[in-house]
C-alpha positions in Angstrom: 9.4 0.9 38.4 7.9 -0.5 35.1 4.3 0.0 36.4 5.2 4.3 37.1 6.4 4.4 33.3 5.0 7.5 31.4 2.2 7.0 28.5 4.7 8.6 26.4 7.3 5.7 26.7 4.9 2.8 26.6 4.4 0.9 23.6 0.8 1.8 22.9 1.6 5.2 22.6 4.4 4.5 20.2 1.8 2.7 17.8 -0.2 6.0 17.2 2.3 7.8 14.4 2.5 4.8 12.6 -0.8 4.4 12.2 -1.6 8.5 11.3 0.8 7.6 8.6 -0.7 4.4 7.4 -3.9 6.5 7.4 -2.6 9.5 5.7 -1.4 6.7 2.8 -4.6 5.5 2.7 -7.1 9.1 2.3 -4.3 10.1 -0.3 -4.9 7.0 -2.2 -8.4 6.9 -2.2 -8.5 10.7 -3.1 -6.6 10.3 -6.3 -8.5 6.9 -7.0 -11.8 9.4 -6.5 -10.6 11.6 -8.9 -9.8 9.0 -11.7 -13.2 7.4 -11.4 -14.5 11.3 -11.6 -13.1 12.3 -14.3 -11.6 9.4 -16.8 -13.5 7.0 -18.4 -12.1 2.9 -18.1 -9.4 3.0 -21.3 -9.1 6.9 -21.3 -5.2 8.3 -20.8 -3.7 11.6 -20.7 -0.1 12.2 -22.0 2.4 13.8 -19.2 5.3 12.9 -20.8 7.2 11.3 -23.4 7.0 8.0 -20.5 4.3 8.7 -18.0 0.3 8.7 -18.2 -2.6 9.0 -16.4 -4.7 6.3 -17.3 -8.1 5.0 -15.9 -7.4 0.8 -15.7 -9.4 -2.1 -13.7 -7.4 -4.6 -11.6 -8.9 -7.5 -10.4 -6.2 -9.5 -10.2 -3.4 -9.2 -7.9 0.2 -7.5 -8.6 0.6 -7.0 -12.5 -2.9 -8.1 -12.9 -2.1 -11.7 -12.0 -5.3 -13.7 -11.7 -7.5 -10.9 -12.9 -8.9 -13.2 -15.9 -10.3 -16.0 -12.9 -13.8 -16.4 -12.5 -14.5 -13.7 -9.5 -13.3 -15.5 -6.4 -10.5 -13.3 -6.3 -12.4 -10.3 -5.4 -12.9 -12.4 -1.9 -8.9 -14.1 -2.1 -6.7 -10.9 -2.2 -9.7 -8.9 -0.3 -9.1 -11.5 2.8 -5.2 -11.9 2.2 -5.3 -7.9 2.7 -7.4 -7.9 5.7 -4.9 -10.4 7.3 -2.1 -8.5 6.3 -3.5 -5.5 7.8 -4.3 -7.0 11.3 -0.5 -8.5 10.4 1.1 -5.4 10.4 -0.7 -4.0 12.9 0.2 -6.2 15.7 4.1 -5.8 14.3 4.0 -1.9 14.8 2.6 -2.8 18.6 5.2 -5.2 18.8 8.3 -3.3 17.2 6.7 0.5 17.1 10.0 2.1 18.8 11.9 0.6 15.7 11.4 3.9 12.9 12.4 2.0 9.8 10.6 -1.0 10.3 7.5 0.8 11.6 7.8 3.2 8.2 7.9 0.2 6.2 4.6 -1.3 7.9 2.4 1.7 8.1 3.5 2.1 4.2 2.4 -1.2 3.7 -0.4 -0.8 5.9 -1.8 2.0 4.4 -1.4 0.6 1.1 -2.9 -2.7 1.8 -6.1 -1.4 3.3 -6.2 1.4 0.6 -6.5 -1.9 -2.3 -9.1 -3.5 0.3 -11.5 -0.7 0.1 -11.2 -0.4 -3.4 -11.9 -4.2 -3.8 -15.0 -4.4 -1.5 -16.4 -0.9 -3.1 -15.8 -1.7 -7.0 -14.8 -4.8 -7.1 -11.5 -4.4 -8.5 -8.6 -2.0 -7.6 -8.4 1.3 -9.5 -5.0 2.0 -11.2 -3.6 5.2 -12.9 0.1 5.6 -12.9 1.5 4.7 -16.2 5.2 4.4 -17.3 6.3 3.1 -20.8 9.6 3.3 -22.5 10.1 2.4 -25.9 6.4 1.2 -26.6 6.2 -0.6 -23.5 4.4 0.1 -20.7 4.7 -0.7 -17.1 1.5 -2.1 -15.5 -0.8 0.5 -14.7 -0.5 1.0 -10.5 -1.5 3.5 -7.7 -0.4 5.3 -4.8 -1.4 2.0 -2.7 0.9 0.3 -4.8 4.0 2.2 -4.3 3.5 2.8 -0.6 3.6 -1.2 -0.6 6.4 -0.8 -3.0 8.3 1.9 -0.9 7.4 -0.5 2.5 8.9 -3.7 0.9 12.2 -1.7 0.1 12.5 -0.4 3.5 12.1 -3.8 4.9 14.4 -5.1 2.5 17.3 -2.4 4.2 15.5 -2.6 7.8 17.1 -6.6 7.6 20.3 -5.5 6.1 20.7 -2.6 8.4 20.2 -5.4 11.2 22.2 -8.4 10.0 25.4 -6.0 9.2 25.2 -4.7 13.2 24.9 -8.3 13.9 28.3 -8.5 12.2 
């Protein structure tokens, strides 16, 4: 009988790790984004290696700083597109929590997407530090956000392929 299931095998329930990761992404992010604004001034760098630095660097833009030279407005653009993608998201790990690569991929992004938010409403721009160069040319600057959005967009990319090839 559907209506004697257990808590354990109901969907809510299913929703929870998800989002303890998505949150884990997020206090991890905004940790090292603490530290950066603690201890770097915007511009400084520290060498690691002969192709990574920590930098301190201002987005206001969007992915590889597009948009950051407009007039302000998108502060309040990507701020709203990552409140809808995080309500997004959430209602796809309620719908699809039971599916483990799909539901890594959207608390990755999850986490990452509300992880940029806060750092948009509190600073008005998103704080970036990771910075790889080869050769003289450097990577734009990015965080931990970032690459869990990265990671989460890689593992929906193989979720789909995953799918269509049982399909086959």
């Amino acid at each position: 009988m559907a209506a004697t299931r257990s808590l354990a095998s109901s969907p809510r329930t299913g929703i929870w790790p998800w989002l303890a990761l998505a949150l884990v992404i997020l206090i991890l992010d905004q940790f090292t984004k603490t530290l950066i604004l603690g201890y770097y001034k915007l511009g400084d760098a520290t060498y690691i290696t002969s192709f990574f630095n920590i930098v301190r660097a201002h987005n206001t833009g969007a992915a590889f700083s597009f948009l950051a030279d407009a007039a302000g407005w998108q502060r309040w653009f990507f701020t709203a597109i990552g409140v809808a993608a995080a309500l997004f998201v959430v209602w796809m790990l309620r719908s699809h929590a039971g599916q483990k690569l799909f539901s890594f991929a959207m608390a990755a992004i999850l986490g990452g997407a509300i992880g940029n938010v806060v750092d948009r409403m509190m600073h008005g721009y998103v704080v970036d530090f990771l910075d790889f160069h080869l050769a003289g040319r450097h990577f734009p600057a990015f965080n931990i956000a970032d690459s869990a959005i990265t990671l989460g967009a890689i593992c929906l990319i193989l979720d789909e392929l995953r799918r269509v090839r049982r399909g086959k």
